[in-house]
C-alpha positions as CSV (number, residue, x, y, z in Angstrom):
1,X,-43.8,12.4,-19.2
2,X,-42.1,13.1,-15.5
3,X,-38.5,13.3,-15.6
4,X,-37.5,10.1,-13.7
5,X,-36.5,10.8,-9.9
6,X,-32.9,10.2,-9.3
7,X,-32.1,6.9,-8.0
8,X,-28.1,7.6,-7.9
9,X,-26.4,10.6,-7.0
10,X,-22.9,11.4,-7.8
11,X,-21.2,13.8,-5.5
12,X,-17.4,15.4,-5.3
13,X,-16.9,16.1,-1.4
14,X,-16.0,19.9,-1.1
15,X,-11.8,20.7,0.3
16,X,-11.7,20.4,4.3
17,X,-10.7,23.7,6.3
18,X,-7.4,24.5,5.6
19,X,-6.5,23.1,2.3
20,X,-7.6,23.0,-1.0
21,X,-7.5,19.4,-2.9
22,X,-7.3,18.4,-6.2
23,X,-8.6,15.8,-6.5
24,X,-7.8,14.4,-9.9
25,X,-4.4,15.1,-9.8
26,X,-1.5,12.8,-8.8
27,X,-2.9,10.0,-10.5
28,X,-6.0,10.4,-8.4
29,X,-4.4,10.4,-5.2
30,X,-4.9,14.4,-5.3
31,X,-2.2,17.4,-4.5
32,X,-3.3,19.8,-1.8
33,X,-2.4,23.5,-1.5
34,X,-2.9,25.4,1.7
35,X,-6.1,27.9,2.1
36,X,-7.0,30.5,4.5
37,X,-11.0,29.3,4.6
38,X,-11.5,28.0,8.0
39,X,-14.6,25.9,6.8
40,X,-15.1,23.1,4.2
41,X,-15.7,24.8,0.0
42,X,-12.8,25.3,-2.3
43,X,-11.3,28.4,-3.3
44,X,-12.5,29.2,-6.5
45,X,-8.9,31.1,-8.1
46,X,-7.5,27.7,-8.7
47,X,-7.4,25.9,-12.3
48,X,-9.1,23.0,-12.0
49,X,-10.6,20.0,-13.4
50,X,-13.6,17.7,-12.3
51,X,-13.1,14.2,-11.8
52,X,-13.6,12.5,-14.8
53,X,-14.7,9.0,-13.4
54,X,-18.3,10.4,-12.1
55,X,-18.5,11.5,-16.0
56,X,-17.9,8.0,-17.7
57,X,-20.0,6.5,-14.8
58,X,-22.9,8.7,-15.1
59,X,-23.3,8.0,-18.8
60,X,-23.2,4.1,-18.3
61,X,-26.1,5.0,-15.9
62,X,-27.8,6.9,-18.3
63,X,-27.4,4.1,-21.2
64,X,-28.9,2.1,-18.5
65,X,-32.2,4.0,-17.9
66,X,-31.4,5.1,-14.6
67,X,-31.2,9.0,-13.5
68,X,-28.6,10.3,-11.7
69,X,-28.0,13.3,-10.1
70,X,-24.8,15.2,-9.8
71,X,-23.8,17.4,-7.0
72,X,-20.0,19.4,-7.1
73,X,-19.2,20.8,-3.8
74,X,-15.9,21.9,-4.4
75,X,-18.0,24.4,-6.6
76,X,-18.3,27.0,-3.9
77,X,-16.1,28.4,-1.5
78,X,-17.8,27.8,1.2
79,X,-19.9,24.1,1.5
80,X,-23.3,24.6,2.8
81,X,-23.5,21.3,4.8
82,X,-27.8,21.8,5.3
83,X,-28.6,22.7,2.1
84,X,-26.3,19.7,0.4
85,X,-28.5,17.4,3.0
86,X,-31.6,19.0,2.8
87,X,-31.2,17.8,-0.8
88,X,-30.2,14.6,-0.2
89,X,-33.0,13.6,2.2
90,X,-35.6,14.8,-0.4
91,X,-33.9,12.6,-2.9
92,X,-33.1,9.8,-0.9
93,X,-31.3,8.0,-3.4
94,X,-30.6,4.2,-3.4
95,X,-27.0,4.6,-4.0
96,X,-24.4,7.5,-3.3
97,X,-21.4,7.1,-5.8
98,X,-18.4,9.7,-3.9
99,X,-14.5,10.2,-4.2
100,X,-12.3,9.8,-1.2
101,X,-8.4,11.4,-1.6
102,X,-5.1,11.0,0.2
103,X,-4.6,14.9,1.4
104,X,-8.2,14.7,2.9
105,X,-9.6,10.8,3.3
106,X,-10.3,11.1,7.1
107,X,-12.5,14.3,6.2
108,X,-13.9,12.5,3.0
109,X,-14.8,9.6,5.2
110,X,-16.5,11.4,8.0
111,X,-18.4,13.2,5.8
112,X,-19.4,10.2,3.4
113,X,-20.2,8.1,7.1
114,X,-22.4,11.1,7.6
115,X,-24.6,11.1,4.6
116,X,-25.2,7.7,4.8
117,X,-26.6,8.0,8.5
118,X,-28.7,10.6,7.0
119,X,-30.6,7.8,4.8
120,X,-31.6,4.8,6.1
121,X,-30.3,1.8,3.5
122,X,-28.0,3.8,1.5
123,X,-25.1,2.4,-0.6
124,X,-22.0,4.1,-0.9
125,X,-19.9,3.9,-3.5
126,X,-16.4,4.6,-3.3
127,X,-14.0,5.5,-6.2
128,X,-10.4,6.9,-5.8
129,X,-7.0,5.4,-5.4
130,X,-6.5,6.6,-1.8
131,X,-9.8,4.1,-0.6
132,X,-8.5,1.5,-2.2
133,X,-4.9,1.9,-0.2
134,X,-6.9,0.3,3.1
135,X,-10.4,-0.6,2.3
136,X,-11.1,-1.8,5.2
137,X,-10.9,1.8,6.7
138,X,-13.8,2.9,5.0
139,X,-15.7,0.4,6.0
140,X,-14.7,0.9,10.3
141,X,-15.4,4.1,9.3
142,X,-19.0,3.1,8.4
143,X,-18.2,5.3,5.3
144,X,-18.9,2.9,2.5
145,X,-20.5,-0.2,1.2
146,X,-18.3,-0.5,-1.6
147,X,-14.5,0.4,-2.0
148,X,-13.9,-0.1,-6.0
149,X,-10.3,-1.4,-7.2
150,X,-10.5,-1.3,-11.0
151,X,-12.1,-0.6,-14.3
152,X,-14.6,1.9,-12.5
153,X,-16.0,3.1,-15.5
154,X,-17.7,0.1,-16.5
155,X,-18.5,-2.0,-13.8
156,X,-19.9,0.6,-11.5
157,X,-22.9,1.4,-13.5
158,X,-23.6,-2.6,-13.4
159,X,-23.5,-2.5,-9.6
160,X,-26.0,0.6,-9.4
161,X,-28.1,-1.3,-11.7
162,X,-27.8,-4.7,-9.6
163,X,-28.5,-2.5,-5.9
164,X,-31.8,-0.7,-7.8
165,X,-33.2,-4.8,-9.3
166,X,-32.3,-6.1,-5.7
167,X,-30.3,-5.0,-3.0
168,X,-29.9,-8.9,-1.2
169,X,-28.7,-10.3,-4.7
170,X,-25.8,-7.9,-5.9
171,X,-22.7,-9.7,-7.3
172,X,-19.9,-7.2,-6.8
173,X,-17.3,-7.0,-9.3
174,X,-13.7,-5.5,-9.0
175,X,-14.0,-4.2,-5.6
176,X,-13.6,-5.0,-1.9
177,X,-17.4,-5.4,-0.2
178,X,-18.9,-6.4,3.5
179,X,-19.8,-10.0,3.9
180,X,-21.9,-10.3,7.1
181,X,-19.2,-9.2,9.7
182,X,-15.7,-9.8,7.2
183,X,-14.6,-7.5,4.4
184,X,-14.0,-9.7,1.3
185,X,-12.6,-8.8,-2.2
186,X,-14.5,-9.5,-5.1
187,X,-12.0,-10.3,-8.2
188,X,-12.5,-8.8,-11.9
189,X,-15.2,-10.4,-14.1
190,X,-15.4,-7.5,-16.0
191,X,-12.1,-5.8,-18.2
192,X,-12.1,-2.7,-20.1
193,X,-10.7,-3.1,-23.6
194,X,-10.8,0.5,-24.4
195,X,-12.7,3.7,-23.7
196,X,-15.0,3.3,-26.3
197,X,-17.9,1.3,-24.3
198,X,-20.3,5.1,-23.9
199,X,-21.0,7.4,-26.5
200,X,-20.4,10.8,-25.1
201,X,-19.3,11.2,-21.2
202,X,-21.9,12.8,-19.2
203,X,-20.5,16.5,-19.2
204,X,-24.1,18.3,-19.4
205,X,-23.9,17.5,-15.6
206,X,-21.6,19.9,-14.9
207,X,-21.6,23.5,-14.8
208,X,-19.2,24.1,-17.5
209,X,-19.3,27.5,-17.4
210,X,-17.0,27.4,-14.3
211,X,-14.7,26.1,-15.8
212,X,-12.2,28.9,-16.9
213,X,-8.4,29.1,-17.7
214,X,-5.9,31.6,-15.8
215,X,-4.7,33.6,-19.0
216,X,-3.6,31.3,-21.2
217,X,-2.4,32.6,-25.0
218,X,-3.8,36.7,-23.6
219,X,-7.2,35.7,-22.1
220,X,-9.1,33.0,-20.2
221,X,-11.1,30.3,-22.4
222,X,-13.6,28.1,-21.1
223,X,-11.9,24.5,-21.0
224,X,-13.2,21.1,-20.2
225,X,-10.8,18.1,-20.0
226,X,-11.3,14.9,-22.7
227,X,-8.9,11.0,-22.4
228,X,-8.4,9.6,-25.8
229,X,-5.9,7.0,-23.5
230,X,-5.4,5.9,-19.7
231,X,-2.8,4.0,-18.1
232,X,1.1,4.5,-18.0
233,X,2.8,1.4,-18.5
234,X,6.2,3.6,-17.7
235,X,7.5,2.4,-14.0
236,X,8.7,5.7,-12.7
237,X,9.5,4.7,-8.9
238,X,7.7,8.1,-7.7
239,X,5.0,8.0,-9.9
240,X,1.7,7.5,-8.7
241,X,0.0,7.1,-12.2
242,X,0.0,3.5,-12.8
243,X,-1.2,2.7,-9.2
244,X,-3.9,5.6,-9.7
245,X,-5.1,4.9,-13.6
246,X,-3.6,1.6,-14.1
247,X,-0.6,0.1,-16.0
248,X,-2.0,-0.9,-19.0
249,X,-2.9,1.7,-21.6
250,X,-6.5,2.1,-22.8
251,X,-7.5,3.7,-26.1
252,X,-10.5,5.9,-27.0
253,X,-11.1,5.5,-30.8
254,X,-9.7,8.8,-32.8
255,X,-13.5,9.4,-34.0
256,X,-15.2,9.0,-31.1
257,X,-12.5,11.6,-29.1
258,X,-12.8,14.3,-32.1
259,X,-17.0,13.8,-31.9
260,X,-16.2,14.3,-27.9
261,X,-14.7,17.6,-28.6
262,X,-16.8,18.8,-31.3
263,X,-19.3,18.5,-28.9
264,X,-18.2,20.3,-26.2
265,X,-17.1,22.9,-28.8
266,X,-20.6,23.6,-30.2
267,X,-23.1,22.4,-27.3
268,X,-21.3,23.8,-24.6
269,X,-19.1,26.9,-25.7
270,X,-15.8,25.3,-24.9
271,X,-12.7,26.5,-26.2
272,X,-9.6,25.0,-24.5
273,X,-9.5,21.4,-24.0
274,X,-7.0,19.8,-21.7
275,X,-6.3,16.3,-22.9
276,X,-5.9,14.3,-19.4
277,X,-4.1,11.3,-21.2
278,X,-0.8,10.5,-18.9
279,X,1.3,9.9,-22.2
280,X,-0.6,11.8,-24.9
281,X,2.2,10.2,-27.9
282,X,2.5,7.1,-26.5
283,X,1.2,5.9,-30.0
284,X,1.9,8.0,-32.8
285,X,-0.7,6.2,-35.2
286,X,-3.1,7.8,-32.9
287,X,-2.4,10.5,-32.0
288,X,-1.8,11.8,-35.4
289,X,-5.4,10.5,-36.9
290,X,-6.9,12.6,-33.8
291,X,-5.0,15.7,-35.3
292,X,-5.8,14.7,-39.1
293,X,-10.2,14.7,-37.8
294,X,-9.1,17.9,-35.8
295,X,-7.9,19.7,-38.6
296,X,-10.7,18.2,-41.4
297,X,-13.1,19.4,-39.1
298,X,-12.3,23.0,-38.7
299,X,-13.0,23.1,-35.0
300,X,-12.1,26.5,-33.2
301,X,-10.5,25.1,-30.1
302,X,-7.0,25.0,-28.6
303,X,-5.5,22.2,-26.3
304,X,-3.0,21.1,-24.2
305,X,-1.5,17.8,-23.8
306,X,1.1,15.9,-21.2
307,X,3.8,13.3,-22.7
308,X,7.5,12.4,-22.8
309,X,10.1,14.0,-24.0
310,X,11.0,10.8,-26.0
311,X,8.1,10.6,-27.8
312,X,8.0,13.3,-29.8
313,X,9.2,14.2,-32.9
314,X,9.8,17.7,-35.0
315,X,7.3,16.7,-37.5
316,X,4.5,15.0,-35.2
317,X,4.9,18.3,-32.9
318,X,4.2,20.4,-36.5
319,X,1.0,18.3,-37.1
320,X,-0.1,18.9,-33.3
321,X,0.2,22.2,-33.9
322,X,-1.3,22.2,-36.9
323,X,-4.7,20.5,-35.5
324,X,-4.9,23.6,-32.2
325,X,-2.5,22.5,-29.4
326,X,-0.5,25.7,-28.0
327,X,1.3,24.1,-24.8
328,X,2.7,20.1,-24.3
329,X,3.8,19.2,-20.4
330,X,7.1,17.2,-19.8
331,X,7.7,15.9,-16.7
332,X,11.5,16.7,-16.6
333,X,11.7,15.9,-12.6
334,X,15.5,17.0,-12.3
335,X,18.0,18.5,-14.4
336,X,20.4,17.1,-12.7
337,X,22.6,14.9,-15.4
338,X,23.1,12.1,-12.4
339,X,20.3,12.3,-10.9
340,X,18.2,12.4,-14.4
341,X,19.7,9.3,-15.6
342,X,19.8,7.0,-12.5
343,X,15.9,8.2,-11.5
344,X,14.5,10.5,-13.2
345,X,12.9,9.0,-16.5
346,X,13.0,5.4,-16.9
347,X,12.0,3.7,-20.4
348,X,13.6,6.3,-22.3
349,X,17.2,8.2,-23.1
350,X,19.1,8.7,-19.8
351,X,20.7,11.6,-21.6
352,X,19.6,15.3,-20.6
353,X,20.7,15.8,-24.3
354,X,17.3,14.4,-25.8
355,X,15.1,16.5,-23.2
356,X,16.8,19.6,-24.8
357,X,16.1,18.4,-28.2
358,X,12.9,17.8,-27.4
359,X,12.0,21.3,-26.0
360,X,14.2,23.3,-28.7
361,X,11.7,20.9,-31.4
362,X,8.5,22.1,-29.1
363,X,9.6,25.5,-29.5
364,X,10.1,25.3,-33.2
365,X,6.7,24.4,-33.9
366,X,5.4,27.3,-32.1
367,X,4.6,25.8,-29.1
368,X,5.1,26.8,-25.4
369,X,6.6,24.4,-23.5
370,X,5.6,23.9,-19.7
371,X,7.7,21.6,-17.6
372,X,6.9,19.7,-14.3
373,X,10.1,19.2,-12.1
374,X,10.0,17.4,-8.3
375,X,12.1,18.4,-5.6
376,X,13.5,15.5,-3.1
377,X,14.2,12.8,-5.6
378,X,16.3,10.3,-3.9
379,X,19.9,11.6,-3.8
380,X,18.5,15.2,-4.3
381,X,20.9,17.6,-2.6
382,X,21.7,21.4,-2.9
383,X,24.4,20.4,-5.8
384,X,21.3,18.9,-8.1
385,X,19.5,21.7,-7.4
386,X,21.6,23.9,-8.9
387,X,22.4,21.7,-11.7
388,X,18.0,21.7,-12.3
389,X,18.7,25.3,-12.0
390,X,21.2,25.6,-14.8
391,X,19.1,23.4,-17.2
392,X,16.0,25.1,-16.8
393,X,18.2,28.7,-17.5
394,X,19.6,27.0,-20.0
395,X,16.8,25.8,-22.0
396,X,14.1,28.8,-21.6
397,X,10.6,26.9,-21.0
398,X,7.5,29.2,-20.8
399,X,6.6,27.6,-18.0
400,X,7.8,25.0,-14.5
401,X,5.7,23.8,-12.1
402,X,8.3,22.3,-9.1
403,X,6.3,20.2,-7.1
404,X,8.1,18.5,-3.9
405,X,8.1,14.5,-3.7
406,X,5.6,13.0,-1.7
407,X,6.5,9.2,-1.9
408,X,2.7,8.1,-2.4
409,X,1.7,4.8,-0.8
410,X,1.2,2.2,-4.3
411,X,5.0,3.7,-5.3
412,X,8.1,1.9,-5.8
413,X,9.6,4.3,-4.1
414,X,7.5,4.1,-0.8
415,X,7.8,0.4,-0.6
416,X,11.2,1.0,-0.9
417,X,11.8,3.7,1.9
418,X,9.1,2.2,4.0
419,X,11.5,-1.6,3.6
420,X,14.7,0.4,4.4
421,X,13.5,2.3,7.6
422,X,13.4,5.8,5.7
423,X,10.0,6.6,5.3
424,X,9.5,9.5,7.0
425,X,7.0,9.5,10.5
426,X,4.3,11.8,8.8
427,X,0.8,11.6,8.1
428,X,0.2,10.4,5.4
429,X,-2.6,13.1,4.8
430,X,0.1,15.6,4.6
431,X,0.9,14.0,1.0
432,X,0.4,16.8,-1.2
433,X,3.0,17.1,-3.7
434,X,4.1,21.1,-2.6
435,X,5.1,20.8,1.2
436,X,7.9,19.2,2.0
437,X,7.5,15.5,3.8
438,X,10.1,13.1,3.2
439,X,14.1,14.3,3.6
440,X,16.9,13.0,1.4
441,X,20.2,11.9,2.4
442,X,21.4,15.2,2.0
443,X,18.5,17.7,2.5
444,X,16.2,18.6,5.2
445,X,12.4,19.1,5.0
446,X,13.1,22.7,5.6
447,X,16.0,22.6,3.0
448,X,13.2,21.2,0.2
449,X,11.3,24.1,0.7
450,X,13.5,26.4,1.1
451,X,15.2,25.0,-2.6
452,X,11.5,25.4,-3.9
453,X,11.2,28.9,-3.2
454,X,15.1,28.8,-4.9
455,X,14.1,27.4,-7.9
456,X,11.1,29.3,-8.5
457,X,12.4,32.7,-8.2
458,X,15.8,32.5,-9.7
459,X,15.0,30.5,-13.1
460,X,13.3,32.9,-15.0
461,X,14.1,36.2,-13.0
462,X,16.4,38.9,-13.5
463,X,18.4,41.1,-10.8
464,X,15.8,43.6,-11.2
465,X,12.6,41.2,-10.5
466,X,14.1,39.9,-7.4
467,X,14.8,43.4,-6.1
468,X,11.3,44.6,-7.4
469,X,10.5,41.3,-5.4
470,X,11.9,41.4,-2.2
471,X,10.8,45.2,-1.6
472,X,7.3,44.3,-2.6
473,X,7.5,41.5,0.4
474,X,9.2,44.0,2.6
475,X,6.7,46.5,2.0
476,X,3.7,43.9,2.9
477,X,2.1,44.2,-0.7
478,X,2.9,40.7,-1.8
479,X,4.7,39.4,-4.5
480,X,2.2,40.1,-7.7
481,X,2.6,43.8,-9.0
């Protein structure tokens, strides 16, 4: 029998010129670094991760009898605009299901109000955060037929199914839609429980062999990313997670994740997974019977994992270890005592003293520790900086990331600034967590940056790398040796 044509194609938009987005990140609102490819692609050096929505979706699809297609144009460096559409007219699919992201959602939207021109009577489907900030921009744009709000992952494959029965007759759900000339909100009739509702997500559309680690552990592995939760019921002002994956935390049953990643393990050669789960201890119950299958079932395959600081314990971070992970993520934010305990992690121990326990535990069970700090919390000045510095000397992680606060539209914290007249006059396109856009009270934009270069050559170097460093730059050879 014919393989059934494809009646729904799911496609990731490639980076614009300039900038490289990813798009996942930032609780879907997507970072953005800076690129010197003048056209549309993605630079292909970057670790990343594919968005994990078109995966879920894609399989509901498929339980559905309905074939889908799945194009990833971030998959090349350069985006070959004719051949994507030269594609996409010989398809000619009834519905296009696409992603649109803060750091590039007027490029996103031309080029979504592009394909659609390209085929007469095609629905677009929008997913992502940043849409759902102004729907109604999409829709000037001529960019989309649908803007989705929540729980994606199960009501979109019910619309595809509703456009492909009858186009006139569709009863949206959970999503803002055109009626005649207006642009109306349809309200939830559908909830997810849990992330049990498909059987495997649909990863044998994506090349998985692109996906590779930098060096992790001595060598690169080939690494594919798994939920077993979603949602962060945590109400960090800054934090664009519960906007981005909701407030309310979803479950994937521990037999159903461990079958996930046996899978992937055996079918598809991976070897690293990176468990996308905001707060991966949020429940300890679970957490430890994904461990207990992990470790019953022999499976060759390391992981990573993101949670707080004050959810872990010396024993539960033994078992982790135990079952394959190697690295857990804490966002620290600031070391900053003050700072820390009037912003920096609220819900838990306003006390730097727990972080440290918390990292000397991770250490003892063999376990590299890789922490996330943000640069231009409110109140941040040259004094905190210092004081992140000393904590981050103090304590010896393997690893920081410092990212630079972009206070995302669905925040606390931008309702707050953008209420007190603070929010500063920038696109908001130029949101991309690692340049500089919003000033404190006692630091520049130019004084962010500047303490981001600061921070991420002085807590882990010695005399002799900086002056290795600074002659290298001199010299024109660049920083790496």
């Amino acid at each position: 029998m014919p393989a059934l044509a494809p009646k729904v194609f799911l496609v990731q938009p490639p980076s614009p010129p300039r900038k490289n987005v990813f798009r996942e990140w930032a609780g879907g609102m997507g970072t953005a670094q800076p690129s010197e490819r003048a056209v549309a692609g993605h630079d292909q050096r970057y670790y990343d991760i594919p968005w994990s929505q078109f995966l879920w979706i894609a399989r509901g699809l498929e339980q559905r009898g309905i074939a889908v297609e799945y194009a990833d144009l971030q998959a090349t460096p350069i985006y070959d605009a004719a051949a994507f559409e030269q594609r996409l007219l010989e398809l000619r699919p009834a519905v296009l299901i696409s992603v649109a992201n803060l750091p590039s959602l007027s490029f996103d939207l031309e080029l979504l109000a592009r394909w659609r021109r390209l085929v007469p009577g095609l629905r677009v489907v929008l997913l992502g955060p940043a849409a759902r900030l102004d729907p109604t921009r999409a829709f000037t744009a001529d960019a989309a037929d649908y803007v989705m709000e929540a729980n994606e992952e199960l009501v979109v494959p019910e619309l595809c199914a509703e456009i492909l029965r009858d186009p006139t007759g569709v009863q949206p759900d959970s999503c803002w839609h055109r009626a005649g000339a207006e642009v109306v909100r349809a309200p939830q009739r559908q909830v997810i429980r849990d992330l049990d509702f498909v059987d495997f997500p649909a990863y044998h559309l994506l090349d998985v062999a692109r996906y590779e680690s930098d060096f992790f552990l001595g060598r690169r592995y080939r690494y594919m990313t798994v939920y077993t939760s979603k949602g962060c019921s945590y109400d960090c002002c800054y934090c664009p997670y519960p906007f981005g994956f909701g407030s309310k935390i979803l479950f994937r049953s521990p037999a159903k994740v461990v079958d996930d990643i046996e899978r992937l393990h055996r079918e598809f050669g991976v070897e690293q997974i990176c468990f996308r789960d905001q707060v991966f201890t949020v429940r300890k119950k679970h957490v430890e019977a994904i461990c207990q299958q992990l470790i019953e079932r022999k499976l060759d395959v390391v992981w990573i994992c993101e949670t707080r600081y004050d959810l872990v314990t010396p024993e539960l971070l033994q078992l982790m270890a135990r079952a394959g992970c190697r690295e857990i993520h804490y966002g620290l934010e600031t070391g900053d005592p003050e700072l820390f305990a009037t912003i920096g992690k609220p819900g838990g121990p306003r006390s730097l003293a727990r972080f440290e326990e918390a990292i000397a535990w991770t250490k003892a069970a063999g376990l590299r520790v890789h922490l996330h700090t943000i640069l231009g919390l409110p109140g941040e000045s040259w004094k905190t900086v210092r004081s992140s510095l000393e904590f981050l000397r103090r304590t010896r992680p393997h690893s920081v990331q410092t990212a630079i606060l972009s206070p995302y539209p669905g925040t606390p914290l931008f309702e707050q600034l953008k209420a007190q007249g603070k929010l500063a006059p920038v696109d908001i396109e130029e949101y991309g967590g690692f340049q500089a856009v919003q000033p404190t009270e006692h630091m520049s934009v130019a004084e962010l940056q500047r303490a981001k270069e600061y921070l991420g050559w002085n807590w882990d170097k010695s005399a002799w790398d900086k002056i290795v460093f600074k002659a290298r730059r001199w010299l024109g050879l660049g920083a790496r040796s």
